[in-house]
C-alpha positions as a printed Julia matrix, in Angstrom:
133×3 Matrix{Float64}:
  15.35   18.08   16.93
  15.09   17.06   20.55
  14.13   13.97   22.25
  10.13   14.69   22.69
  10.63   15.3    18.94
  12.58   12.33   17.85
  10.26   10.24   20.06
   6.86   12.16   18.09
   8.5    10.84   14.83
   9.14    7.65   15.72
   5.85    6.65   17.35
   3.76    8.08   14.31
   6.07    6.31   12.09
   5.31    3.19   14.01
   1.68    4.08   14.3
   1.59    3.94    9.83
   2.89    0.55    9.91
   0.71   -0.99   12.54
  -2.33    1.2    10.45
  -0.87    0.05    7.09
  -1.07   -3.59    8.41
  -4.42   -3.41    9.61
  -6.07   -2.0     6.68
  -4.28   -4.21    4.75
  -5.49   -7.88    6.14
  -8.88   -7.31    5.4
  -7.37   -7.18    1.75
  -5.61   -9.9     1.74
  -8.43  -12.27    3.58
 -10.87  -11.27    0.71
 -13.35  -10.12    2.97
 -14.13   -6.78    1.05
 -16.33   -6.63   -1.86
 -15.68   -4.24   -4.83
 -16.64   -0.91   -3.86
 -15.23    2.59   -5.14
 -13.72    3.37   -1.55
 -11.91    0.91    0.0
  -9.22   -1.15   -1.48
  -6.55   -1.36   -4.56
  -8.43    0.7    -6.77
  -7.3     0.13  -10.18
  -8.7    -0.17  -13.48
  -8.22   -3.69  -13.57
  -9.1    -4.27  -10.14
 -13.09   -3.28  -11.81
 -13.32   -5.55  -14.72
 -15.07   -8.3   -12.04
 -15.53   -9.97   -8.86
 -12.9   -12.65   -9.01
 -10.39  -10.05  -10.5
 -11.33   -7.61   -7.51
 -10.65  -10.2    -5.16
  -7.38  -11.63   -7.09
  -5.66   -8.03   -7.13
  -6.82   -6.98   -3.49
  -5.62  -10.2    -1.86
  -2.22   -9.9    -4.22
  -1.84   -6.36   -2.84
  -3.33   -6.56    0.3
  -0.41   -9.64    1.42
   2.15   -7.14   -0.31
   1.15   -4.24    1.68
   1.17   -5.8     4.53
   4.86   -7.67    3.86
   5.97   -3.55    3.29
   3.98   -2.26    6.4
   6.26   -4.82    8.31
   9.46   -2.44    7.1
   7.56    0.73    8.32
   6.96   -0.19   11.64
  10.74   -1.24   12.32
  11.65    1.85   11.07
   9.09    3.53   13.49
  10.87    1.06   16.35
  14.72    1.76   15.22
  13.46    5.48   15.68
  13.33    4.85   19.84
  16.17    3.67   19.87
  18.76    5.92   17.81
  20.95    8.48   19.45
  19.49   12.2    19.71
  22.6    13.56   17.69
  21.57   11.12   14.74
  17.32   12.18   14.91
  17.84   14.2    11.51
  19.2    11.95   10.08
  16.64    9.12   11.23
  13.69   11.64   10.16
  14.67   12.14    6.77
  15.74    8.18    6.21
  12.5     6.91    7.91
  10.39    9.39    5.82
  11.94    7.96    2.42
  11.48    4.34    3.71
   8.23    5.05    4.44
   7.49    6.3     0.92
   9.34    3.44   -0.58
   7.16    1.42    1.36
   4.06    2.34    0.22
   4.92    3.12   -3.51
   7.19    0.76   -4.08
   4.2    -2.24   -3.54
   1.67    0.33   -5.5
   3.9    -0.56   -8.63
   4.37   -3.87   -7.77
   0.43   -4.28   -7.68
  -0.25   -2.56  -11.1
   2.42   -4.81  -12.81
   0.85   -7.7   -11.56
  -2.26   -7.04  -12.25
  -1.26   -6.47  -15.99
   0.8    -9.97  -16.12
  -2.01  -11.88  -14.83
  -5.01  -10.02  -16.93
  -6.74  -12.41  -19.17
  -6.86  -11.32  -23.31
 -10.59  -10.92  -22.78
 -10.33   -8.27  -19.69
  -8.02   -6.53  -21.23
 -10.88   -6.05  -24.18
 -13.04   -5.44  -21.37
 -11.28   -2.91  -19.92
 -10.98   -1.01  -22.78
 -14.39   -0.95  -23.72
 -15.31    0.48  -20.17
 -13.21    3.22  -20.16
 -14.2     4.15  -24.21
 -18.32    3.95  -23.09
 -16.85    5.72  -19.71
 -15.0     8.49  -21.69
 -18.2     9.07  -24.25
 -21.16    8.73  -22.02
């Protein structure tokens, strides 16, 4: 890997965090509706309004805590020595991965402590008249 590289990898590393973070505030302001495009998209995230709104501002503030970590590992990336750059690649890439899944699960397993008996029985219900209909 040579410099031209090294710097490639660091600046789209840095570019995924400062993406990350933008997508994510919108989130985490509750300023997007329910929709099947945009947003944490998870069963539970369906069952209403206020529970689309709960889970996307929960994840959208986590997301953007973890984008934080992505875009310092896009900035170490300028600054680490050329005979280290395969090194940094492979390290950044598995931050970066943590950094996205590692909220993803965080999300879910919130969502599931905080569902409401009745939701749950919602939930369920959807996905039965989903599955026959």
């Amino acid at each position: 890997m040579n410099a031209h590289d090294q710097f490639l990898v660091a600046a789209s590393i840095l570019c995924v965090g400062i993406v990350t973070l933008v997508v994510c505030l919108p989130l985490a302001y509750r300023k997007v509706p329910m929709n099947r495009f945009y947003g944490i998209r998870i069963p539970q995230s369906f069952v209403s309004d206020d529970r689309w709104y709960d889970i996307n501002a929960y994840g959208g503030r986590l997301l953007a805590r973890w984008s934080g970590l992505i875009m310092v590992t896009g900035g170490v990336g300028f600054l680490v020595p050329l005979r280290f750059s395969q090194a940094y690649a492979i390290t950044a890439a598995a931050l970066v991965l943590i950094s996205v899944f590692a909220p993803l699960v965080q999300i879910v397993r919130w969502a599931r402590a905080t569902a409401r008996p009745n939701q749950t029985m919602q939930l369920t219900a959807t996905r039965r008249e989903n599955h026959f209909s």
